[in-house]
KEKE-3310 file (N, C-alpha, C; in steps of 0.2 Angstrom, whole numbers, plus 5000, padded with zeros to 4 digits):
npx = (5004:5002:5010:5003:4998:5000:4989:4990:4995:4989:5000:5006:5011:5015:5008:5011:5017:5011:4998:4988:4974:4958:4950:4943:4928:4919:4908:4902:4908:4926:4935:4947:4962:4976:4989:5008:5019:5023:5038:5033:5040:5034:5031:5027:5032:5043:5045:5035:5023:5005:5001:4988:4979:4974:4962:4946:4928:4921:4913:4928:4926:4921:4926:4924:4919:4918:4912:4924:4925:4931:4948:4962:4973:4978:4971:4969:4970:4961:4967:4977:4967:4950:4937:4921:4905:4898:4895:4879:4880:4879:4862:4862:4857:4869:4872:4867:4874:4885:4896:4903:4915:4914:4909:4915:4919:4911:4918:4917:4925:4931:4934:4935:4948:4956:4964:4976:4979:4987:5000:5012:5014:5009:5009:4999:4986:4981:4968:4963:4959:4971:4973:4962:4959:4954:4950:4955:4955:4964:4963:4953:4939:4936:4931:4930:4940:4935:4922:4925:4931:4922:4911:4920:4921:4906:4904:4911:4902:4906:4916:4922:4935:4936:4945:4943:4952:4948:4948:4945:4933:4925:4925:4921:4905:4896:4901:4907:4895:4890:4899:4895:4883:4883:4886:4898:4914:4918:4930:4943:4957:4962:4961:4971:4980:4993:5010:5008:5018:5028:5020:5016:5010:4997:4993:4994:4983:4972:4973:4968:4954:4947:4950:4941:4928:4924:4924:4913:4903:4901:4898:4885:4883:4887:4905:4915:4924:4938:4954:4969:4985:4992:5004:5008:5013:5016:5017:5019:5013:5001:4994:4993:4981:4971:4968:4962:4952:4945:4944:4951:4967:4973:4985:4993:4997:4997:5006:5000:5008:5004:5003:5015:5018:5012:5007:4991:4991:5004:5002:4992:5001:5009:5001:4997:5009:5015:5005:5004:5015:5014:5002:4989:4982:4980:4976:4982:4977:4973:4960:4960:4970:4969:4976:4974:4961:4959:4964:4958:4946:4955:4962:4953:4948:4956:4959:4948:4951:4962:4958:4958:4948:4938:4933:4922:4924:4916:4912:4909:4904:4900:4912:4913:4911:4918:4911:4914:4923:4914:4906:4915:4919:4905:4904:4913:4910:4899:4905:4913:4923:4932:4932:4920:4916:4907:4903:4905:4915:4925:4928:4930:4927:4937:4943:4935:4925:4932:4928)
npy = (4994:5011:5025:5042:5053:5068:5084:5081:5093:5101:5098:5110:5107:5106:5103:5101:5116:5117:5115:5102:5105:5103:5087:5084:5087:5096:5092:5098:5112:5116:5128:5129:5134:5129:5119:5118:5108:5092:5079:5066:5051:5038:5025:5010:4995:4987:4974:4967:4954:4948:4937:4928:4920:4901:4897:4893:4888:4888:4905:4915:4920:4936:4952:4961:4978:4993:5010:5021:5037:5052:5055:5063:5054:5039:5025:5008:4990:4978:4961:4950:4939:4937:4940:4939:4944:4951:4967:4977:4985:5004:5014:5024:5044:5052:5066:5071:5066:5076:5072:5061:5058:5061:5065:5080:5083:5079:5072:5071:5061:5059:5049:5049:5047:5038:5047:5048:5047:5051:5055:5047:5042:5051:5065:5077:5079:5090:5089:5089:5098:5109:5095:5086:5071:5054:5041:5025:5006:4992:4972:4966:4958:4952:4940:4944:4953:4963:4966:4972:4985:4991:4993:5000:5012:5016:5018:5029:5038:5038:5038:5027:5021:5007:4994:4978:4962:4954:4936:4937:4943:4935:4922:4930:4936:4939:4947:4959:4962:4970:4978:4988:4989:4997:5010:5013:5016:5008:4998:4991:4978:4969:4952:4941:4948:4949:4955:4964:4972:4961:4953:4948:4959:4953:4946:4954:4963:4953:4949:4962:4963:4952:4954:4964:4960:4951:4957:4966:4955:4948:4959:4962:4972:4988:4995:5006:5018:5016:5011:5000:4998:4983:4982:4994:4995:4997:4999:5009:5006:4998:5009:5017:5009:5007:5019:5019:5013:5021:5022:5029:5029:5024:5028:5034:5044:5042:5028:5016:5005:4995:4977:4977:4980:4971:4975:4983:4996:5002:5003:5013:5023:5023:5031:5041:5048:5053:5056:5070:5076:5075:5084:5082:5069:5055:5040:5024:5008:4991:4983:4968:4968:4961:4969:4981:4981:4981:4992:5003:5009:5016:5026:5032:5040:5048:5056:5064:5069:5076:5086:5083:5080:5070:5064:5059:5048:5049:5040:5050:5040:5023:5009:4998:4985:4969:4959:4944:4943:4945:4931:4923:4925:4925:4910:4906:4912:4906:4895:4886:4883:4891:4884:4877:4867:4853:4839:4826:4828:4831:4823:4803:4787:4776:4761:4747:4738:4724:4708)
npz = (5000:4997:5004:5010:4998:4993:4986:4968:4957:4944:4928:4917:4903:4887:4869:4852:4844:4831:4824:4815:4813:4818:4819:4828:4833:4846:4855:4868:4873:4879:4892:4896:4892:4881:4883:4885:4873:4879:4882:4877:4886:4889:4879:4873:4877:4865:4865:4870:4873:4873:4883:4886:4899:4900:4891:4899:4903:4913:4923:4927:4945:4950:4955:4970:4969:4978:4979:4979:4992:4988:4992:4999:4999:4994:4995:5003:4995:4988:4992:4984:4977:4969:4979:4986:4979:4966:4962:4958:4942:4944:4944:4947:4940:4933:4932:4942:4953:4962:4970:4961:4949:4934:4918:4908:4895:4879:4864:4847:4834:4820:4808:4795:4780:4791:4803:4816:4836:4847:4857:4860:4847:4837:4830:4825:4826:4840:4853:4867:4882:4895:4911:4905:4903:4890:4894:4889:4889:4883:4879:4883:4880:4899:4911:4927:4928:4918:4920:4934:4932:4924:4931:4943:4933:4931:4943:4947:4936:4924:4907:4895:4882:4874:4867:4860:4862:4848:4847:4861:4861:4854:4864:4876:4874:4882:4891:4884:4878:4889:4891:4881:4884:4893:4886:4886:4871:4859:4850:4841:4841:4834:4830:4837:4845:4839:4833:4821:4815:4810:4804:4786:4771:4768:4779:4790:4787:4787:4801:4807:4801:4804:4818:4819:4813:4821:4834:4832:4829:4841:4850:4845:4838:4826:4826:4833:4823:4827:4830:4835:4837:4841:4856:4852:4838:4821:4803:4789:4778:4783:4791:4780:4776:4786:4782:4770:4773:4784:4797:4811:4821:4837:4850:4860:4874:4888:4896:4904:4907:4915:4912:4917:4929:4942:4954:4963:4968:4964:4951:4951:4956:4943:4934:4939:4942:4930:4923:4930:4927:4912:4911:4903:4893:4884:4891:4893:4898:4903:4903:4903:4914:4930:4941:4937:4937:4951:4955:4950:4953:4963:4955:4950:4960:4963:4950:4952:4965:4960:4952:4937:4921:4914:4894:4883:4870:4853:4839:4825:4814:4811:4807:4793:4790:4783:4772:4769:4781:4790:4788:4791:4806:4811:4811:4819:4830:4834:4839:4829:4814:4803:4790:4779:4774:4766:4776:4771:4764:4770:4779:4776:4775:4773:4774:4781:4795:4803:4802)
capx = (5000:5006:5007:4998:4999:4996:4984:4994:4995:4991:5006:5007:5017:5010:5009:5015:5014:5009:4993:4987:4969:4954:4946:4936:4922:4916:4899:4904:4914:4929:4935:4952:4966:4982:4997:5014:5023:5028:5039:5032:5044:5032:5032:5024:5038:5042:5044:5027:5018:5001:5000:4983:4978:4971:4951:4942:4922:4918:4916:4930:4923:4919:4929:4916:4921:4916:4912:4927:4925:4939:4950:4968:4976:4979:4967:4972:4969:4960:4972:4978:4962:4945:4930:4913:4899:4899:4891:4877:4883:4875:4858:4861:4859:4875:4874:4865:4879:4890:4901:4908:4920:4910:4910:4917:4911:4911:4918:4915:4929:4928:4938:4939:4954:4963:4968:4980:4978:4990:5007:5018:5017:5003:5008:4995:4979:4979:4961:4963:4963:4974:4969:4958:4962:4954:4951:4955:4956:4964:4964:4948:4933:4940:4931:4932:4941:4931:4913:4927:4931:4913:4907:4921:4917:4900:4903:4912:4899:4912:4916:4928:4934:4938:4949:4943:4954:4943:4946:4944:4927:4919:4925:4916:4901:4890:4903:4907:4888:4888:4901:4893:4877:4886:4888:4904:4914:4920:4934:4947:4961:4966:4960:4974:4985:5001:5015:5007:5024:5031:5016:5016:5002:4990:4993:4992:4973:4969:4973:4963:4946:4946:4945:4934:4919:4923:4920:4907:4897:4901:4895:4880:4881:4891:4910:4918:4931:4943:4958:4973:4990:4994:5009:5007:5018:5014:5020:5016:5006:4996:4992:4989:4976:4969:4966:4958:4946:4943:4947:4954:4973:4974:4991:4993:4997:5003:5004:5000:5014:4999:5003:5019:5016:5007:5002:4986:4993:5009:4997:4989:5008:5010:4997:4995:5013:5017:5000:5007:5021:5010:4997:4984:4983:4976:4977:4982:4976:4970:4954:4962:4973:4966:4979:4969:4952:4958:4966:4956:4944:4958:4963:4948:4946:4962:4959:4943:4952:4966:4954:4957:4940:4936:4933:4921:4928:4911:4913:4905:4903:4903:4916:4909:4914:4920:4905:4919:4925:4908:4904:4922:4918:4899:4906:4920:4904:4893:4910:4912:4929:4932:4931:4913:4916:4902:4909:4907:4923:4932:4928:4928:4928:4945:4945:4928:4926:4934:4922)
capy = (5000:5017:5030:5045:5057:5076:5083:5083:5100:5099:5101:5114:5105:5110:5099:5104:5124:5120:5108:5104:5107:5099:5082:5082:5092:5097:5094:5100:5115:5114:5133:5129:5135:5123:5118:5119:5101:5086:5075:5059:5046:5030:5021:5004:4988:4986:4965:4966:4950:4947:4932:4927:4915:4897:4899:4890:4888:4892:4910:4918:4923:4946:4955:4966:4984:4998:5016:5023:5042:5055:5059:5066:5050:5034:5018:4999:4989:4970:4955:4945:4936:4940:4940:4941:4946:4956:4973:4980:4992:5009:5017:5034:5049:5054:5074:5073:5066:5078:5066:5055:5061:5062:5069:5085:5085:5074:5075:5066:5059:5059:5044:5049:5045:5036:5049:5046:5051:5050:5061:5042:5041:5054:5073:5079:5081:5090:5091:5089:5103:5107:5094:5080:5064:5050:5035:5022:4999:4986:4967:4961:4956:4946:4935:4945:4960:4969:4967:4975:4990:4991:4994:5007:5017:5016:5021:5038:5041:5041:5033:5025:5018:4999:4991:4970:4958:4948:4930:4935:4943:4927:4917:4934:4941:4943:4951:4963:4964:4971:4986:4992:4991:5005:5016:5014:5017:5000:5000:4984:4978:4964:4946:4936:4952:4947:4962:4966:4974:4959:4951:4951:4962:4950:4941:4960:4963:4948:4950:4969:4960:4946:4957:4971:4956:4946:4960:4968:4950:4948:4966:4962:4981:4990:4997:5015:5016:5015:5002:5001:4993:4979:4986:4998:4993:4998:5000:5013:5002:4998:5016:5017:5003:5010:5027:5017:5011:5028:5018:5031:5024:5028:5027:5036:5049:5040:5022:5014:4999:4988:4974:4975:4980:4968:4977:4991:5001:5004:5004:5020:5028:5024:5033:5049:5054:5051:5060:5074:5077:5077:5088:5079:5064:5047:5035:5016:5006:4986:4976:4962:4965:4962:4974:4988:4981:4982:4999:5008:5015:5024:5031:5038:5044:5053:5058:5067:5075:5083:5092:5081:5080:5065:5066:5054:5051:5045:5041:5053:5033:5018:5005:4995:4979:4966:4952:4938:4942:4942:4927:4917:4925:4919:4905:4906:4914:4899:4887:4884:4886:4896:4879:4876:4863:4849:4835:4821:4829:4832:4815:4800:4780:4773:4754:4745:4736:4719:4703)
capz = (5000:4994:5009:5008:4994:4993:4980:4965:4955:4937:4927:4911:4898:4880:4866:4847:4843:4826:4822:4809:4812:4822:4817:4833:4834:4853:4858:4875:4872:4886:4891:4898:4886:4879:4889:4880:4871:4882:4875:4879:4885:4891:4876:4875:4878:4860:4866:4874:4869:4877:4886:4891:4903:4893:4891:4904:4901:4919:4924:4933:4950:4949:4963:4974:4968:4980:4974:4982:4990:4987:4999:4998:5001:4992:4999:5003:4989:4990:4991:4977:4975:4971:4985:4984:4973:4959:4962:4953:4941:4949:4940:4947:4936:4937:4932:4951:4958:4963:4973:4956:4945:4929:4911:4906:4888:4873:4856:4839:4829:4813:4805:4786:4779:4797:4808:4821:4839:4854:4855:4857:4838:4832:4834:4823:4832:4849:4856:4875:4886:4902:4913:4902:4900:4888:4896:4886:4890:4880:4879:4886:4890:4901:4915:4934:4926:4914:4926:4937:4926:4922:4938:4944:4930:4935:4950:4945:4931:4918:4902:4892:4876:4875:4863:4862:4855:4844:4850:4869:4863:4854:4872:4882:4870:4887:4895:4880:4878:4897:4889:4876:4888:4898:4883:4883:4865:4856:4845:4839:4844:4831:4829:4841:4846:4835:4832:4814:4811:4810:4798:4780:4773:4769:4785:4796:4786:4789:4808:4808:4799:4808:4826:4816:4810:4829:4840:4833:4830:4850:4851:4841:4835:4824:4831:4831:4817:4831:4830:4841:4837:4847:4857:4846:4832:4815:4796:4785:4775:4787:4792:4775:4774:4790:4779:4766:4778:4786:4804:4814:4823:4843:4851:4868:4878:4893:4897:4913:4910:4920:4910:4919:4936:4945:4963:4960:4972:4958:4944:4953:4956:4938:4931:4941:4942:4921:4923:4935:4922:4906:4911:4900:4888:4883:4895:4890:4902:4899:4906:4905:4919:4937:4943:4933:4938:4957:4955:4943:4957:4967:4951:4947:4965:4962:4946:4954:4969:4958:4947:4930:4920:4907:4890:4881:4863:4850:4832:4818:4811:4813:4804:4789:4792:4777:4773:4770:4787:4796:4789:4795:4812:4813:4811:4825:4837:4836:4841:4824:4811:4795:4788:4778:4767:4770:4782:4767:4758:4776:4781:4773:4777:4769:4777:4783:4801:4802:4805)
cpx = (5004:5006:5004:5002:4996:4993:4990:4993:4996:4997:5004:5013:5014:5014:5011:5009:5008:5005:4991:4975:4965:4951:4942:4932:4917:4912:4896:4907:4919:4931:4942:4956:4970:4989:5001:5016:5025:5032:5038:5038:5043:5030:5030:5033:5037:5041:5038:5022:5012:5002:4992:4981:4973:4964:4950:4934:4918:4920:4923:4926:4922:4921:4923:4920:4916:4917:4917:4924:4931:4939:4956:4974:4974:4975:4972:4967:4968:4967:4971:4973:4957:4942:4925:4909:4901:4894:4885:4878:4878:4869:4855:4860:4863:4874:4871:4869:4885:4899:4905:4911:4916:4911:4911:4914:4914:4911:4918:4920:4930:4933:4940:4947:4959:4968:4972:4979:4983:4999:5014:5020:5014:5006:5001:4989:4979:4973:4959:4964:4966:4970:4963:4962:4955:4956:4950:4957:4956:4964:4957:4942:4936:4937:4933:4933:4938:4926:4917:4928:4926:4912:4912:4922:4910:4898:4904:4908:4903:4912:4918:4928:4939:4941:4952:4950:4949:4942:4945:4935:4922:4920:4920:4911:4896:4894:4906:4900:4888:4894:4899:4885:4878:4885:4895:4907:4918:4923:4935:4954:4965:4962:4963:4981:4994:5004:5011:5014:5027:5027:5019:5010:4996:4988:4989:4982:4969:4968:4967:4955:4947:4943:4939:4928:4918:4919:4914:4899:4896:4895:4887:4878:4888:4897:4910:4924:4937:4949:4966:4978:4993:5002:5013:5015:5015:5018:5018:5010:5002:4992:4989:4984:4972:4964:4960:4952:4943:4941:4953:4962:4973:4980:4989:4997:5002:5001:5004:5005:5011:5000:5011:5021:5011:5002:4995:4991:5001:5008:4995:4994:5009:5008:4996:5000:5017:5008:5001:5011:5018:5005:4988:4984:4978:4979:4976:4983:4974:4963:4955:4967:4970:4970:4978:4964:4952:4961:4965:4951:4946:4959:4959:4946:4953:4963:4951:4946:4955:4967:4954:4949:4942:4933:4931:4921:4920:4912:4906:4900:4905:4906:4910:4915:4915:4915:4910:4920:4919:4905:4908:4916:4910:4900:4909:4914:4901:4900:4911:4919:4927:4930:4924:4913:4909:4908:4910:4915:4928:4934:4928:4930:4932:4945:4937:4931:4928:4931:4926)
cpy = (5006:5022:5036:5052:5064:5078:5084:5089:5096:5102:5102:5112:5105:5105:5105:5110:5123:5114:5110:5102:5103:5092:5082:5091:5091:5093:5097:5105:5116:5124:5133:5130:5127:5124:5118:5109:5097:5083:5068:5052:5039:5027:5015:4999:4986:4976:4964:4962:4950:4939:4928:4918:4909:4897:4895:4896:4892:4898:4909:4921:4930:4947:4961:4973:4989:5003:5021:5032:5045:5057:5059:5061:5043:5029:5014:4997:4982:4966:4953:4944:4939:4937:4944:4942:4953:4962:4974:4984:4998:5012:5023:5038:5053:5062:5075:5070:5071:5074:5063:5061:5064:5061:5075:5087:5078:5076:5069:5067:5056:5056:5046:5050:5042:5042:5047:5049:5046:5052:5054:5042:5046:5061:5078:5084:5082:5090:5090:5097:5101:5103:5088:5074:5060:5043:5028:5011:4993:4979:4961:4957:4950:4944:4940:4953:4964:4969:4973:4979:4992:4995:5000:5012:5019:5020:5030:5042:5044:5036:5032:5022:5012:4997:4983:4967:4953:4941:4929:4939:4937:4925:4923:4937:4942:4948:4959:4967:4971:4979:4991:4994:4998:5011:5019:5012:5012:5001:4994:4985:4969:4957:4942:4942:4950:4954:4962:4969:4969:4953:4953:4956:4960:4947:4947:4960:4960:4949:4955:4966:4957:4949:4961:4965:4954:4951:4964:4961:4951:4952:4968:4970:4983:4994:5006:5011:5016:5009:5005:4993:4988:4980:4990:5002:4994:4999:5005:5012:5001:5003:5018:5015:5004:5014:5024:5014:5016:5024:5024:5027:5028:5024:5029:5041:5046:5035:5021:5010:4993:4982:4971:4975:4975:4969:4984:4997:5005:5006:5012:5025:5030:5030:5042:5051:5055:5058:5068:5081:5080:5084:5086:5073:5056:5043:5027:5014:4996:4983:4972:4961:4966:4966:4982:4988:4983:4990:5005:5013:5019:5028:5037:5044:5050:5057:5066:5074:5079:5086:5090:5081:5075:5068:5061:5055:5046:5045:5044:5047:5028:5013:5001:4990:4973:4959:4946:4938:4940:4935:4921:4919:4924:4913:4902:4907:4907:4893:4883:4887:4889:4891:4877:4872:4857:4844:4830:4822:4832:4824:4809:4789:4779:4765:4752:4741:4728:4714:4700)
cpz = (5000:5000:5006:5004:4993:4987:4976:4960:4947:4933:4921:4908:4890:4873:4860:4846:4838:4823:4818:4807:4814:4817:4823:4833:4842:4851:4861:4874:4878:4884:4892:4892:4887:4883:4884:4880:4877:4878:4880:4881:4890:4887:4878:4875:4869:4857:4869:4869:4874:4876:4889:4892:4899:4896:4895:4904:4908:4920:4930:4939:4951:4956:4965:4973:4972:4977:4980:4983:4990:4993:4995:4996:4998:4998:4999:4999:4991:4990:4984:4974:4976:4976:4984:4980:4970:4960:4955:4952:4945:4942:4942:4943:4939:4936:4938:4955:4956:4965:4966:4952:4936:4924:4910:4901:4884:4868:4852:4835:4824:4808:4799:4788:4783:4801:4813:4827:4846:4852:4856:4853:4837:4834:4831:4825:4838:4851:4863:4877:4891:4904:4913:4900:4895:4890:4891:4890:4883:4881:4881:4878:4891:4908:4924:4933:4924:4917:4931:4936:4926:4929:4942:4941:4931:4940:4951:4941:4926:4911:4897:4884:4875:4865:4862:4855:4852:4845:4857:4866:4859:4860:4875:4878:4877:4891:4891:4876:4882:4893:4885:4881:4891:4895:4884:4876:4864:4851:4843:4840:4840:4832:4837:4845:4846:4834:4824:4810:4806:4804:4789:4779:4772:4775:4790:4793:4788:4797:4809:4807:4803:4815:4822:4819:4818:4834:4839:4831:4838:4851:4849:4840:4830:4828:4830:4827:4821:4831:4833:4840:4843:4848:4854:4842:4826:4810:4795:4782:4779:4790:4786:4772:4778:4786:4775:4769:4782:4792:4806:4820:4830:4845:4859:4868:4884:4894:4902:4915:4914:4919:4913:4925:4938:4951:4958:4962:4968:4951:4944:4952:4948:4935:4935:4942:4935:4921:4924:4928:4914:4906:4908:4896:4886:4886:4894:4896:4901:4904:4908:4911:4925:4941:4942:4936:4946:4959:4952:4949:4961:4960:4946:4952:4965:4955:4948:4960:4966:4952:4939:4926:4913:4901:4885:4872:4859:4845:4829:4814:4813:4807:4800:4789:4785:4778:4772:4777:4793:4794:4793:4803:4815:4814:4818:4831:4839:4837:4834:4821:4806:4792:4786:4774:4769:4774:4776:4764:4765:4780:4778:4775:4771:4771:4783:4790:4801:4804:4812)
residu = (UNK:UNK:UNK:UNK:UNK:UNK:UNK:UNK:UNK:UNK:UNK:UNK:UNK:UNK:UNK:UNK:UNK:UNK:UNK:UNK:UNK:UNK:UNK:UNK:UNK:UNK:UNK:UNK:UNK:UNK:UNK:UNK:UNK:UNK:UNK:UNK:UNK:UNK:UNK:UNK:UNK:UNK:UNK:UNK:UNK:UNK:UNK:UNK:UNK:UNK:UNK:UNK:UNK:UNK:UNK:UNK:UNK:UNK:UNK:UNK:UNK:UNK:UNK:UNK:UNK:UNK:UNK:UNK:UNK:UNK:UNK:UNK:UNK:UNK:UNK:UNK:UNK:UNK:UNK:UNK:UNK:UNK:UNK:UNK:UNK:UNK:UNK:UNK:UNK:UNK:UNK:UNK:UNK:UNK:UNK:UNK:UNK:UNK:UNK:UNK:UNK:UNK:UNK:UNK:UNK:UNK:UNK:UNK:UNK:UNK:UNK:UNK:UNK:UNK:UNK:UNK:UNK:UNK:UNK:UNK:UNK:UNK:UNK:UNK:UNK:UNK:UNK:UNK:UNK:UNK:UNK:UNK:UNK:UNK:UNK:UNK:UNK:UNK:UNK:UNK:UNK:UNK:UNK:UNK:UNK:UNK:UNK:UNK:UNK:UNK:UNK:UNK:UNK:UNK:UNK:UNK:UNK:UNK:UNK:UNK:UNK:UNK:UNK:UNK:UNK:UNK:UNK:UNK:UNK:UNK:UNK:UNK:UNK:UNK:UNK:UNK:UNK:UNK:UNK:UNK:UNK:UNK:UNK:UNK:UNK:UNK:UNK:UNK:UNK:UNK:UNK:UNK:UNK:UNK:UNK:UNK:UNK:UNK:UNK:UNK:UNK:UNK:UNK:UNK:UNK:UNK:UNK:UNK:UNK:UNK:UNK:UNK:UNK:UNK:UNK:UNK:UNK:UNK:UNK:UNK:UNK:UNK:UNK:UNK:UNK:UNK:UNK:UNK:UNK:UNK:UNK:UNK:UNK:UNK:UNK:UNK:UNK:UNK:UNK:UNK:UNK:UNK:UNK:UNK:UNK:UNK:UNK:UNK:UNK:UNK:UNK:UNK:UNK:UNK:UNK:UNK:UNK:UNK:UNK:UNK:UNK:UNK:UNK:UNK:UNK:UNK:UNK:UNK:UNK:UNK:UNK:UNK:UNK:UNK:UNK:UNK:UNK:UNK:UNK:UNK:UNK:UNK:UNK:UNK:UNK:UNK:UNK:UNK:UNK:UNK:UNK:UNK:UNK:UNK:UNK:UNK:UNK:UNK:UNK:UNK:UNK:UNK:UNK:UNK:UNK:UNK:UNK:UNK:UNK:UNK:UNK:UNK:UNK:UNK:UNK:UNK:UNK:UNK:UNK:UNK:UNK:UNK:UNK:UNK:UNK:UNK:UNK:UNK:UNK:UNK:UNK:UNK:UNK:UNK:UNK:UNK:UNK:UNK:UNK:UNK:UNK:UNK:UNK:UNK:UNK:UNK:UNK:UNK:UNK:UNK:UNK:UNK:UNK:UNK:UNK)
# end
């Protein structure tokens, strides 16, 4: 457990002088002027494979997430292990709770041509003010965590944008259902989360459709043109084939590193002093880690005391998904392969039974 922390003071670090002009369009208009350039230096681990734990049918057990209040000072964080029942998400109207952290405002990102957005890779588009973050979660839905995540959102009355990989949401489409039910904004995040770099180009597409058709069948709705390099590695090509798809590219601002820390209680430190430093940004954080799910309500409670304000990102449109690929992945949904040949010409009796 972390000792106790003083509010922290937002820092004034001002991104580049000379942009090249908004893609997002308010809703909300925010009043706070622009900070000056950071130069980002939490880069993703460019070795960073995902690992995930092998599928098993039974749920994982849902840790009991309480709606933390603010206070000055860093909380104690569960043990290792989850306990208890799964909270009901909350069906407060949150504009009347004063108490939760909130919404600040909402803007509309408008995909033509594959913008890029997070100062890691992307310097183009600044549209944060002092002081806003974009909460963003990769890897899931995942079994304990993401209901986890859910529900300390919830709590705050806030709202994020997820980035599923495509074969953990056929294994979870009720729990990917449960995100979209929130009204939170749903992107992709690749098929099997492979380096794309390292693919060829038919192999990398193949990857991108495959998550696209997966999550939004799971989803059973259409996505945000959102899509999010796994360990966000990319070509040119690919950014250009992005373009042509008019699929927006999100990168980050500031990473959490969750995937490599495993206490919350470090998760937290991570995030609000790379926070502290920035002044504002896009926040990479994942679902899929239970070290996020149990530390994500300090850091919303701390995102509350030291005056940050959320920022929910909605597409203008949503992605047109490729009909060959929805129909593999109907396929893969119902427990089913790509494989559609009838079974006569997959199977066939060679040698009869012996008297």
């Amino acid at each position: 457990m972390l000792a106790a922390a003083g509010a922290l003071a937002v820092a004034a670090a001002s991104f580049a002088a000379g942009r090249m002009g908004r893609v997002v369009e308010p809703i909300a208009k925010a009043t706070s002027e622009k900070v000056a350039e950071p130069v980002p230096k939490t880069g993703m681990d460019p070795a960073r494979t995902l690992k995930s734990p092998a599928f098993q049918s039974p749920p994982a057990p849902t840790p009991s997430v309480a709606a933390a209040a603010p206070s000055n000072s860093f909380h104690s964080f569960p043990g290792a292990e989850w306990t208890g029942e799964a909270p009901a998400l909350r069906t407060q109207t949150c504009p009347g709770n004063r108490a939760a952290l909130g919404i600040s405002r909402v803007v509309e990102i408008d995909t033509a041509g594959g913008p890029g957005f997070g100062f890691e890779q992307f310097k183009a588009h600044d549209f944060l003010e002092a002081g806003e973050v974009v909460l963003t979660f990769d890897d899931g839905p995942w079994p304990g965590n993401t209901p986890a995540v859910l529900a300390a959102l919830a709590a705050q009355c806030v709202k994020a944008t997820f980035f599923p990989i495509g074969k953990h949401a056929t294994w979870h489409p009720e729990i990917l259902k449960q995100v979209v039910a929130q009204g939170h904004t749903v992107g992709s995040h690749t098929w099997s989360h492979v380096d794309l770099s390292k693919k060829s180009m038919a192999d990398a597409q193949d990857e991108i459709e495959r998550g696209i058709s997966a999550v939004a069948i799971s989803a059973g709705r259409p996505l945000a043109p959102f899509f999010r390099f796994p360990a966000l590695r990319h070509t040119s090509e690919l950014t250009a084939y992005l373009g042509q798809r008019n699929i927006g590219i999100f990168s980050a601002d500031l990473d959490s590193f969750d995937f490599k820390i495993k206490k919350p209680d470090q998760v937290v430190l991570s995030v609000m002093t790379k926070l502290k430093r920035l002044g504002k940004g896009i926040i990479l954080m994942h679902d899929f880690q239970k070290s996020t799910a149990t530390g994500l309500p300090e850091i919303l409670v701390q995102l509350k005391v030291n005056g940050y304000k959320v920022v929910q990102l909605k597409p203008k449109d949503t992605v047109a998904t490729l009909p060959e690929y929805d129909a593999a992945m109907a396929k893969a949904q119902a427990g089913q392969t790509v494989d559609a040949r009838p079974t006569e010409t997959v199977v066939r009796t060679i040698s009869g039974y012996a008297n």
